[in-house]
Structures are given as C-alpha cells and as structure tokens.
C-alpha positions in Angstrom: -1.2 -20.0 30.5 1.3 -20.7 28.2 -0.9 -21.6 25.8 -2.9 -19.0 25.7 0.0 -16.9 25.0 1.2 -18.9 22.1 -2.7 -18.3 20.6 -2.1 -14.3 21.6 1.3 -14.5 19.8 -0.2 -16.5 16.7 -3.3 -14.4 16.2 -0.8 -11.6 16.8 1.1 -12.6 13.4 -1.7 -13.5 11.7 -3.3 -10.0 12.4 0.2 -8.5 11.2 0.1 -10.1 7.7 -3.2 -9.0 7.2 -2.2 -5.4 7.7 0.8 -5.8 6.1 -0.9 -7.2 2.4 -4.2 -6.4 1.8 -5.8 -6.7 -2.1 -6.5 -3.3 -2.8 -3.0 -2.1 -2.1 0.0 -2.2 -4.5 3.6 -2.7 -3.8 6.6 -1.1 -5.7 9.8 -3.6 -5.7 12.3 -2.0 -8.0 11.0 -1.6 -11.3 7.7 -3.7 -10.7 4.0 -2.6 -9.4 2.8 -6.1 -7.3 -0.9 -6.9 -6.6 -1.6 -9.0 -3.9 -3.5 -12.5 -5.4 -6.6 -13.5 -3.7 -8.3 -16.9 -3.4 -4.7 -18.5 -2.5 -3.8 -20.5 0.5 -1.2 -18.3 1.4 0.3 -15.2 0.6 1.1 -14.4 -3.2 1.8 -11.9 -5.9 1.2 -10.7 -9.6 3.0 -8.5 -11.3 0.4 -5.5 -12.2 2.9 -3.1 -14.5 6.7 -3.0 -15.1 8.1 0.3 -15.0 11.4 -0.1 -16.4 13.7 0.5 -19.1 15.6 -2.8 -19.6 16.0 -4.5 -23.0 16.5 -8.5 -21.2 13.7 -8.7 -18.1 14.4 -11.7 -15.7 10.5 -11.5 -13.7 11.9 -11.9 -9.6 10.8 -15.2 -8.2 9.5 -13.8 -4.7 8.5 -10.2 -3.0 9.0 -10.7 1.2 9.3 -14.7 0.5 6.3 -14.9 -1.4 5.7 -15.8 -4.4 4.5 -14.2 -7.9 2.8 -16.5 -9.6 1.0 -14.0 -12.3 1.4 -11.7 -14.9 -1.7 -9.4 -14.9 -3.7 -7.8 -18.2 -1.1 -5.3 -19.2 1.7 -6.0 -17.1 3.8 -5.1 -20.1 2.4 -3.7 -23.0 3.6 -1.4 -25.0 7.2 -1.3 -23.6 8.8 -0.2 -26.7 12.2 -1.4 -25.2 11.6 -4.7 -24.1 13.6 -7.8 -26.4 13.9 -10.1 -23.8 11.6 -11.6 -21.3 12.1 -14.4 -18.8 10.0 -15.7 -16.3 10.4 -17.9 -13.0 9.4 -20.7 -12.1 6.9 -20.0 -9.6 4.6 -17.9 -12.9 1.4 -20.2 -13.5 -0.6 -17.7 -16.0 -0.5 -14.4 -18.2 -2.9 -12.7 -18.8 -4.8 -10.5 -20.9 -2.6 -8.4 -23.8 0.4 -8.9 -21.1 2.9 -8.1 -23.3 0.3 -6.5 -26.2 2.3 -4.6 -28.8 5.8 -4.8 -27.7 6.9 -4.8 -31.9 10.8 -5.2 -30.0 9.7 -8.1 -27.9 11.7 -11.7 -29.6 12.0 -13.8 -26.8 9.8 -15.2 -24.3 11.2 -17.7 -21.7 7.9 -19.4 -20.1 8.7 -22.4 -17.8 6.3 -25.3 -17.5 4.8 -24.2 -14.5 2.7 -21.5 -16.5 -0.8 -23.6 -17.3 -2.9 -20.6 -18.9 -1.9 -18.0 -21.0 -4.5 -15.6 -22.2 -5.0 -15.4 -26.3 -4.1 -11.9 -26.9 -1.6 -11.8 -24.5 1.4 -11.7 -27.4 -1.4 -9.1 -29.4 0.6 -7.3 -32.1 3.9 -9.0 -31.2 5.1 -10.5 -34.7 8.6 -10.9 -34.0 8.3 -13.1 -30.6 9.3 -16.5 -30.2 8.7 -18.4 -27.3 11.2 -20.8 -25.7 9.5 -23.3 -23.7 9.7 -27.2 -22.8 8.8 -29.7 -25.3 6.0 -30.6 -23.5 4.2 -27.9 -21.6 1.6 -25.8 -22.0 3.4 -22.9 -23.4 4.3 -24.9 -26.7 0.7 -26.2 -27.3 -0.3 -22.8 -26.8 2.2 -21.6 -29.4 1.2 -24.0 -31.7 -2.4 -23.1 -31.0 -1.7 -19.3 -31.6 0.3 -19.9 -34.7 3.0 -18.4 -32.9 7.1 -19.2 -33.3 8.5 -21.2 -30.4 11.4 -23.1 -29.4 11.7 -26.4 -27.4 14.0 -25.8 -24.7 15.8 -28.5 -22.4 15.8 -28.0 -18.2 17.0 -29.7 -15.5 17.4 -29.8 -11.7 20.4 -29.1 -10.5 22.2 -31.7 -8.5 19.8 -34.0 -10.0 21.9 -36.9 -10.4 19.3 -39.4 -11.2 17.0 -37.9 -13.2 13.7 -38.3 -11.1 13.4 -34.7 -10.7 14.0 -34.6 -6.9 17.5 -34.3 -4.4 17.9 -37.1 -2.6 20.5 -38.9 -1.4 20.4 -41.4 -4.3 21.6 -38.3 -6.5 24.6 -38.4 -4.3 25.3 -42.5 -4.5 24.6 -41.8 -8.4 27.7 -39.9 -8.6 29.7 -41.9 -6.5 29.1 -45.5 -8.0 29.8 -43.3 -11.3 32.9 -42.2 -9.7 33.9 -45.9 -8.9 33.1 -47.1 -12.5 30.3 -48.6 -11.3 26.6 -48.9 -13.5 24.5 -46.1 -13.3 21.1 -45.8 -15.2 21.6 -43.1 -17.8 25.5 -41.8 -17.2 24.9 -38.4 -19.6 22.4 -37.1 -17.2 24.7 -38.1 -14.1 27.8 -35.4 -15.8 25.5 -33.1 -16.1 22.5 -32.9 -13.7 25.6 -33.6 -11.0 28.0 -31.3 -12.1 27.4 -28.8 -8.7 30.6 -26.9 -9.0 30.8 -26.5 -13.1 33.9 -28.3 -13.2 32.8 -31.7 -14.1 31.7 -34.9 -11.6 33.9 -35.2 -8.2 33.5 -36.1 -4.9 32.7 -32.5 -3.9 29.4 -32.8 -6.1 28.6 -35.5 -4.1 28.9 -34.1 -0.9 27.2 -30.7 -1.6 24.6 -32.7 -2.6 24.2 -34.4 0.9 24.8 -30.9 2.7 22.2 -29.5 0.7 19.9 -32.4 2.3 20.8 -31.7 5.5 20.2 -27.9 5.4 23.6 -27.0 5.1 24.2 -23.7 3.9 26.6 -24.4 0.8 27.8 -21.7 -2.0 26.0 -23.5 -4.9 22.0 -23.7 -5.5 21.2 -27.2 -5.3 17.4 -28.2 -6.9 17.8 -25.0 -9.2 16.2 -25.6 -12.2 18.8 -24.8 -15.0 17.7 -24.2 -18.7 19.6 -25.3 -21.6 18.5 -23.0 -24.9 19.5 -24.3 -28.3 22.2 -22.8 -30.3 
C-alpha cells in the first residue's frame, strides 16, 4: 500500500511539472520572455526576448530553480540601450542575430560554459568587445569573427587549491598556509580563499568546511568570481 501511494504521489508531481511548463508557452520573469528548452533531461530555459531598458544586463541564472542555458535568435536585438551584457554561467549557446544591431552594445561577458555562438549573432555590432577566458570557446570564436575580445581571469570561490572543486583540502590549504607551512601555489591560496574579503584567516577556513557540510553561511562558497583587466 504504501508504495503504491509513493507511485500516486510521484506520478502526481510529475504530472504537475508538465502542466506547469509546457514548450509552447512563454513565461515573463521581470524584464525577460523565457521559452521552455526541449530535448533536455530536465527542466530548462532560454531567454526568447528582453524587454527592458537597462544600459548593464546581468542574464539571471535560474527561473523556479531551473536553469537558462540559451539565448534564442533575437533575444536582444536592436535594444538601442543596451552597453553592457553579462551572462551566467549556466548559458551554453547564442543564437542567431542575438544581440544583431545593438550599435551601443561594448561589452559582452560570455563564460566558458557557452560552446556555440551563432555567426551573426554580434551582426552590425562594431563597437563590442567580448570578455571571455583565455581559453574557451568564446575567444576562438572572437578570433574567428574578427571580432575585439578580452582574456579575462575566473576563479572559484573558496577554492583554496586550485583544482576547481570545494573540498576539504581547500580548507587544510589555508590552514597549513596559516601555520607557515608549504602549500603548492601560495598566490592562489590568498585569493581563491579569501571567503570574507578581508584576507586569509581561520574563519575562511571554517566557512569553507560549513559550506561542505550544508551549512547555511552568509558567503557564496564555489561562486565563480571574474577578475576583468584594468
């Protein structure tokens, strides 16, 4: 009996999502239009239009705790206000004429997470410059498109190790750094474990290990900060 009802409840909340979002509906958060994106394993978003005003655009992360992972065709274009654009994290592509002919558009933050990137998606924008990783595929893509770019520098935060993942090795980093001890790379210790912005303590050290054990703490620990040249 009991499980049976644990099916009913599960089908129950299954059924509800798929009322909820369907793919032929669109969603207004704030200034955005959202499209639901189809062919995922779970639920996600695109952003379909932006609606606003704002010079600097940060794109949101998440709609209901999921995420948007796509600028559609058009999203932006023409905005004759727009300087500023930055994107999350969770963004893997742009598409087509995305931002076409936004001649006030100068900046483009694109994270490394973004893997395609239509060719006209910048269309008419002469005076952008995108600020991306060294290394991803928003600076090949640049390159490719003859378009200006610079090489931007992120990091996790909390980090204290470098490997790109909290543990609780990032919190024994800080302390044998604390005690004077060797660490591998010291430079990335002050500032990947710098949680509080007031330079390596103890404290950094133990947010880091309440972080790990699902602690709710005032700093976001495994944020991915970006550092943008002078």
């Amino acid at each position: 009996m009991k499980r049976f009802i644990s099916i009913m409840i599960s089908l129950a909340v299954l059924l509800f999502f798929c009322a909820t979002f369907s793919a032929d509906t669109v969603y207004r958060y704030g200034d955005y239009t959202l499209g639901v994106v189809s062919g995922t394993d779970d639920y996600a978003f695109s952003i379909r239009s932006y609606n606003g005003d704002d010079a600097v655009v940060t794109v949101p992360n998440d709609y209901g705790g999921y995420p948007i992972i796509r600028i559609d065709s058009y999203a932006f274009a023409t905005n004759t206000n727009l300087q500023e654009v930055i994107l999350s994290d969770q963004i893997t592509s742009i598409g087509d004429g995305a931002f076409a002919q936004c001649g006030c558009l100068t900046k483009v933050a694109i994270p490394d997470s973004v893997t395609q990137i239509s060719d006209n998606a910048f269309q008419a924008c002469d005076q952008v410059v995108i600020y991306a990783p060294a290394d991803s595929y928003a600076i090949t893509y640049a390159k490719e498109n003859e378009i200006a770019y610079v090489c931007i520098e992120t990091y996790v935060l909390g980090d204290a190790n470098g490997d790109g993942e909290i543990t609780l090795m990032d919190a024994t980093v800080i302390q044998r750094y604390l005690s004077n001890l060797s660490v591998s790379d010291p430079d990335i210790v002050v500032r990947n474990g710098d949680i509080e912005g007031e330079g390596i303590e103890v404290s950094d050290a133990t947010w880091i290990q309440r972080h790990i054990a699902k602690m709710v703490i005032p700093y976001e620990v495994g944020k991915v900060v970006t550092i943008y040249p002078e």
